[in-house]
C-alpha positions in Angstrom: -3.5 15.9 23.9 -0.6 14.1 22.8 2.1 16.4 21.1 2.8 13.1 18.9 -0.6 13.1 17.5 -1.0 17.0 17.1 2.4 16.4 15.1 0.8 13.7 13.2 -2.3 15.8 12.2 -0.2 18.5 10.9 1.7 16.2 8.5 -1.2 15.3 7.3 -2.8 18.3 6.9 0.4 20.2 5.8 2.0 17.9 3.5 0.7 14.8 2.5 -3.3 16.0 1.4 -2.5 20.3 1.8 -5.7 21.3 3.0 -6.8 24.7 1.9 -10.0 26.9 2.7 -12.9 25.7 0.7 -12.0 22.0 0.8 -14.2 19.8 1.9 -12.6 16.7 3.5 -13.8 13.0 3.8 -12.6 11.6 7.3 -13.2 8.2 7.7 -11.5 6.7 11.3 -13.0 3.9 13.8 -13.2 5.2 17.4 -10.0 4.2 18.8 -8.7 6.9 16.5 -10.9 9.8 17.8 -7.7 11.7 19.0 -6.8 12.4 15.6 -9.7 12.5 14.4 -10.0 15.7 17.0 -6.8 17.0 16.0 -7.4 17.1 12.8 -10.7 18.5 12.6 -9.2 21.2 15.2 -6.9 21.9 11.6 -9.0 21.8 9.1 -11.3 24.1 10.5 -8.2 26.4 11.3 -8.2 26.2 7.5 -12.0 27.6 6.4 -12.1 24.1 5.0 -15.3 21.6 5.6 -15.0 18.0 6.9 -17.4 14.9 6.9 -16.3 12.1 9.1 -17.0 8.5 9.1 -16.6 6.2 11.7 -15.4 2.0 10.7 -16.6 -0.8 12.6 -14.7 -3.9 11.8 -17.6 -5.6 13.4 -20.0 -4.2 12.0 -18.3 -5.0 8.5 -17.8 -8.3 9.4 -21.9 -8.6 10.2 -22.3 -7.0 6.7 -20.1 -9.3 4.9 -21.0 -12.5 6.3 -25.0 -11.5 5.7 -25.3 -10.2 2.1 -25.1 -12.1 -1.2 -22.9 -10.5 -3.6 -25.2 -11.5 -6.3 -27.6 -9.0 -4.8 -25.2 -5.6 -5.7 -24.8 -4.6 -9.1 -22.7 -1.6 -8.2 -21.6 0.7 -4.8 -24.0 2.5 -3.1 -25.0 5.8 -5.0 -24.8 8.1 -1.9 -21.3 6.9 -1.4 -20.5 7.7 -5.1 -22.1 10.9 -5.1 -20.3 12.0 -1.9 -17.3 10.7 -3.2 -17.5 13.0 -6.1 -18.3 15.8 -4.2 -15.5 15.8 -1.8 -12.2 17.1 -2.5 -9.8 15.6 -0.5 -10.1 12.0 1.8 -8.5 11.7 4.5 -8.3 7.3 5.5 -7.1 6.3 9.4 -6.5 3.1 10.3 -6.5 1.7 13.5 -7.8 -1.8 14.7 -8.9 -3.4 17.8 -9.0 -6.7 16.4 -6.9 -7.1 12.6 -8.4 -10.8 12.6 -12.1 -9.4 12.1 -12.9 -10.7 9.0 -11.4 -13.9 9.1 -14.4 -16.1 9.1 -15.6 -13.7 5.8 -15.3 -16.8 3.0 -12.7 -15.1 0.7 -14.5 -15.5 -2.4 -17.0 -13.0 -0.9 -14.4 -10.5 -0.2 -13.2 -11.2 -3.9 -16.9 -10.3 -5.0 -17.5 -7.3 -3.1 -13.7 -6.1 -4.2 -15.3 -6.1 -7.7 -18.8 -4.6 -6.9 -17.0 -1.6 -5.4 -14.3 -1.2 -7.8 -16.0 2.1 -9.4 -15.6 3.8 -5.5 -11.7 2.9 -5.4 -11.4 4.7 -9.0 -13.2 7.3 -7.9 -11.5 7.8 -4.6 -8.0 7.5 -5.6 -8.5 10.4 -8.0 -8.8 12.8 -5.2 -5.9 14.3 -2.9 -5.7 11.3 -0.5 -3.9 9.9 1.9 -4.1 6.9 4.2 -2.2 6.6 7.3 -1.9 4.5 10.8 -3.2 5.3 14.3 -1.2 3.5 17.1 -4.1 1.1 18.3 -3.8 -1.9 21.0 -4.8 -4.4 17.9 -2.0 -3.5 15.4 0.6 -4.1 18.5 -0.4 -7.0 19.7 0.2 -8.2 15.8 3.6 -6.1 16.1 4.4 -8.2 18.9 5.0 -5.2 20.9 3.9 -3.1 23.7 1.2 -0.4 23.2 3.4 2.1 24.4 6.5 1.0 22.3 4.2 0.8 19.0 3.1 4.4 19.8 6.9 5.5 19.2 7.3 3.3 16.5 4.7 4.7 14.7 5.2 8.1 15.5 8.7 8.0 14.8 8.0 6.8 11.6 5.1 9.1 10.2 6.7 12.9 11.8 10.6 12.4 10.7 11.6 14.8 7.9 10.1 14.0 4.1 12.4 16.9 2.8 15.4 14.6 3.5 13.7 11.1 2.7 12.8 12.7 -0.8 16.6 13.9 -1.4 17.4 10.0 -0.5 15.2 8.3 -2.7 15.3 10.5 -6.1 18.8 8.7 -6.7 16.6 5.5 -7.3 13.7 7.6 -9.1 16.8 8.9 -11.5 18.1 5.1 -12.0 14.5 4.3 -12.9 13.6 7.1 -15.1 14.9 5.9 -18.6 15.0 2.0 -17.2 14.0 -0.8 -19.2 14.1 -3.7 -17.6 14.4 -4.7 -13.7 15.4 -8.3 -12.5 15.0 -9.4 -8.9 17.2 -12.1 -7.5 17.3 -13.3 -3.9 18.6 -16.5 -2.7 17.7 -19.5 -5.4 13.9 -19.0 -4.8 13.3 -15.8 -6.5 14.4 -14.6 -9.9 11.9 -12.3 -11.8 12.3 -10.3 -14.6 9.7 -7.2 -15.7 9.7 -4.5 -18.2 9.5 -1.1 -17.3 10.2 0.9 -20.0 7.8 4.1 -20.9 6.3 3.5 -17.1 6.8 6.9 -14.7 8.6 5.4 -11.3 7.2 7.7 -8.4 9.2 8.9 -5.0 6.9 8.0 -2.3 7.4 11.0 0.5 4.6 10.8 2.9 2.2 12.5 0.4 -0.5 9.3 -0.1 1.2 6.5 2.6 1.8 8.2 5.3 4.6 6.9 6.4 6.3 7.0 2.8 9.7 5.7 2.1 9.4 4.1 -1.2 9.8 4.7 -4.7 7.9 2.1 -7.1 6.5 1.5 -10.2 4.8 -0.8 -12.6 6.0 -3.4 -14.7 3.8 -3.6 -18.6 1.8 -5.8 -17.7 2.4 -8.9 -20.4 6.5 -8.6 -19.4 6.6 -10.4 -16.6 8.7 -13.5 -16.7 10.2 -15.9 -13.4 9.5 -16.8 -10.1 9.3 -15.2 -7.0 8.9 -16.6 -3.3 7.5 -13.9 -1.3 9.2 -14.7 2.6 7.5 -11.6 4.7 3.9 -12.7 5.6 0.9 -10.7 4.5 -2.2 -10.3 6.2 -5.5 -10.1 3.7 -8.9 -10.2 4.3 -8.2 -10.9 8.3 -5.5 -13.4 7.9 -2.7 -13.8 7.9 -0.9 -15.2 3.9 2.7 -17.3 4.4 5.6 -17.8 1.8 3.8 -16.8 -1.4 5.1 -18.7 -4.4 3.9 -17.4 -7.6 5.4 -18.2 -11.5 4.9 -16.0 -14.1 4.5 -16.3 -18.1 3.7 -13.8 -20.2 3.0 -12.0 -17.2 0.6 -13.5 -15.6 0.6 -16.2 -12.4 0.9 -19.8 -13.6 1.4 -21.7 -10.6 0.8 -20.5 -7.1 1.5 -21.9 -3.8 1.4 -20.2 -0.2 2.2 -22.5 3.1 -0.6 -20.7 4.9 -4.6 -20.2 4.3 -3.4 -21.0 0.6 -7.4 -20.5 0.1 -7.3 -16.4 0.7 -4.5 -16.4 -2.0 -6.5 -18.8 -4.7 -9.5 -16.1 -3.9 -7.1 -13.0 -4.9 -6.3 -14.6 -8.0 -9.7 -15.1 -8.9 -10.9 -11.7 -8.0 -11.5 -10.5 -11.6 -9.6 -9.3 -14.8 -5.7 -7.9 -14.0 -5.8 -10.1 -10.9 -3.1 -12.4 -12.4 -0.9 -9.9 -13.4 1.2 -7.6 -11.0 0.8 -3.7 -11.0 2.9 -2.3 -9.0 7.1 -2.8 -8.4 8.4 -1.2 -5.3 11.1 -0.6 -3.5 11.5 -0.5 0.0 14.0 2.5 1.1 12.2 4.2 5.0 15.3 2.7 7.1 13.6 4.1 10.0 10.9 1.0 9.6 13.3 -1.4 11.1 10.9 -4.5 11.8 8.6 -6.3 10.7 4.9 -6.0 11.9 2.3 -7.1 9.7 1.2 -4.0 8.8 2.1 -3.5 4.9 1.4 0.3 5.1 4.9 0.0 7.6 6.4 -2.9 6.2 6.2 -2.4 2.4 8.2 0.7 3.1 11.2 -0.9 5.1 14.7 -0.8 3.9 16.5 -3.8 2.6 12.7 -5.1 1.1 11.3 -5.0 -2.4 7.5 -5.7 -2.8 4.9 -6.9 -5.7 1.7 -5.8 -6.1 -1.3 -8.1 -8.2 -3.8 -6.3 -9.0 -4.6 -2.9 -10.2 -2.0 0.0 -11.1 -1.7 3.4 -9.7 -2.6 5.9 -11.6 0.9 7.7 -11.3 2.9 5.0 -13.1 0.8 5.3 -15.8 2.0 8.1 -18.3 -1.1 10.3 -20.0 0.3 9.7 -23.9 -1.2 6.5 -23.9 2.1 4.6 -24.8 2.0 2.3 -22.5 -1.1 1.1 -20.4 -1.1 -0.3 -16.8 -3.1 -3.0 -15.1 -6.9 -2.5 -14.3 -8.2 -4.7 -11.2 -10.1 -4.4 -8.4 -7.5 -5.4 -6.5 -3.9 -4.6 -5.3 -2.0 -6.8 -2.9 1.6 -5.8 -1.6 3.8 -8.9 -1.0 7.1 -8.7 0.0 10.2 -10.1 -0.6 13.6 -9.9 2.0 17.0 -8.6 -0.1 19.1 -8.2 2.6 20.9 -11.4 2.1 22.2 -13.2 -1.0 20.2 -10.5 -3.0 20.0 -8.1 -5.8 18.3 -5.8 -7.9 19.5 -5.3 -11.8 18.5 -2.7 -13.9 19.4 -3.0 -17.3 22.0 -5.6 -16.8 23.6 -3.4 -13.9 23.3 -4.0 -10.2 22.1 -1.0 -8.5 21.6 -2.7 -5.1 23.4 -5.6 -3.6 22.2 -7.2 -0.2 20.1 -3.9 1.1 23.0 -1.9 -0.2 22.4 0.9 -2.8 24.9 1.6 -5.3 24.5 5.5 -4.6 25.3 4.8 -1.0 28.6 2.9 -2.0 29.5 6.2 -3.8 29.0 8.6 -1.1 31.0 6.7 1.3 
């Protein structure tokens, strides 16, 4: 077997979900990814721990969405709850040999279903989890690149040292930490400003994104004030989103515009309560993820970026004293926007990066 994907199982395995004997683990991978799918079942059993695996079918999801009538589901299926309750650690590979599936799904029905399996996501995400890529043919042809050359790429990116990315990113978890307020300015399209204050800002390392190489947050919810034009693409529900434009009062969107399948984004929006509000801040900081490739679990994380999340909040922002509260959704959508140029990011009146530069990096130089 590949050395890179034995590597890439024991990151996994090893830091981002630590697998110990007893734990029964949730696999769920399509069968391009069966390699580590085998290398990591070779580990967990090396561990005394159980697995259950389950295979995707972008096809066959596609055949289920386009048939069924959300009006017909009241809530997820009970065997996937109760399974869901009983594991204790999930272990999500994604891999595609299509990522344009679902894009003859109507997005209103991908809105729906969002909703109907809310109670599945809240369950899940309050297990050890992580989620993480497997180098498939599909996500390089929408990297633009070679099979071969996306195998390094990702590789490089999910097996370089955490230790050190971690040391890296707490200076921004430290400016964060007692922050009240964050403005984002790049160019004269976006200017956004959000309250942080009482929120907890997390240092992404590889433990649930896989790669990591972020550290974000979440604004309260009813701060949000500006506009922002978000210039990465995004691809959601099989297609592909351009130039997002959204306005915010009060904290919630306004006015939106996107120059491509503006319909998918209208659909978003509509999804439910929270999806009109953002939930998540975050700051791009992996310099290793050096381009662009329509793959958000990559590109979210690459230096010089910030992105915006609608939709729901992670649980990790939110403190437990109840002070302040996050946003609840069914949703969460990462957008991006480029700060490499003619941009900045203020905290509490003070610029702590300037045009991809950090201020800590200034001081070490």
């Amino acid at each position: 077997m590949d050395p890179r994907v034995e590597a890439h199982a024991d990151v996994i395995v090893d830091h981002s979900v630590g697998i110990e004997a007893g734990d029964e683990v949730l696999i769920s991978a399509p069968a391009v990814a069966e390699d580590l799918v085998v290398a990591l079942q070779k580990r967990i059993g090396e561990r005394g721990a159980h697995s259950v695996t389950l295979g995707g079918s972008s096809r066959g999801r596609r055949a289920f969405m386009r048939a069924m009538d959300p009006e017909d589901y009241d809530e997820p299926p009970a065997s996937l709850m109760a399974m869901v309750e009983e594991i204790d650690a999930a272990i999500a590979v994604r891999a595609s040999t299509n990522t344009h599936e679902a894009s003859d799904v109507p997005p209103e029905k991908n809105a729906a279903y969002a909703q109907i399996m809310k109670p599945f996501q809240d369950a899940y995400m309050e297990k050890r989890w992580v989620g993480t890529q497997y180098p498939a043919p599909g996500n390089a042809q929408d990297a633009e690149m070679s099979t071969e050359a996306y195998e390094e790429f990702v590789y490089d990116a999910v097996t370089k040292d955490w230790d050190e990315q971690r040391a890296f990113q707490a200076n921004m978890v430290e400016i964060l930490d007692d922050a009240d307020e964050v403005r984002i300015v790049s160019g004269d399209t976006t200017d956004v400003t959000m309250s942080v204050s009482g929120m907890n800002p997390v240092n992404d390392y590889a433990e649930k994104n896989l790669p990591g190489g972020e550290v974000f947050t979440a604004p309260v919810p009813d701060s949000v004030e500006g506009e922002v034009l978000f210039d990465m693409p995004l691809m959601a529900q099989g297609r592909e989103i351009e130039d997002v434009r959204l306005v915010f009062e009060d904290g919630e969107v306004v006015d939106s515009s996107a120059a491509k399948n503006e319909d998918v984004l209208a659909a978003v929006l509509d999804t439910g309560p929270g999806a009109r509000r953002l939930g998540e801040l975050g700051i791009g900081m992996n310099r290793d993820i050096d381009r662009f490739t329509y793959n958000m679990l990559f590109d979210e994380k690459m230096g010089d970026t910030v992105h915006m999340a609608l939709g729901r909040t992670i649980d990790e922002n939110v403190p437990d004293d109840g002070d302040v509260e996050g946003n609840d959704s069914a949703m969460h959508m990462d957008m991006i926007v480029d700060m490499s140029e003619e941009s900045y990011i203020e905290v509490d009146g003070e610029v702590v990066q300037r045009d991809g530069t950090f201020r800590f990096e200034e001081s070490e130089d």
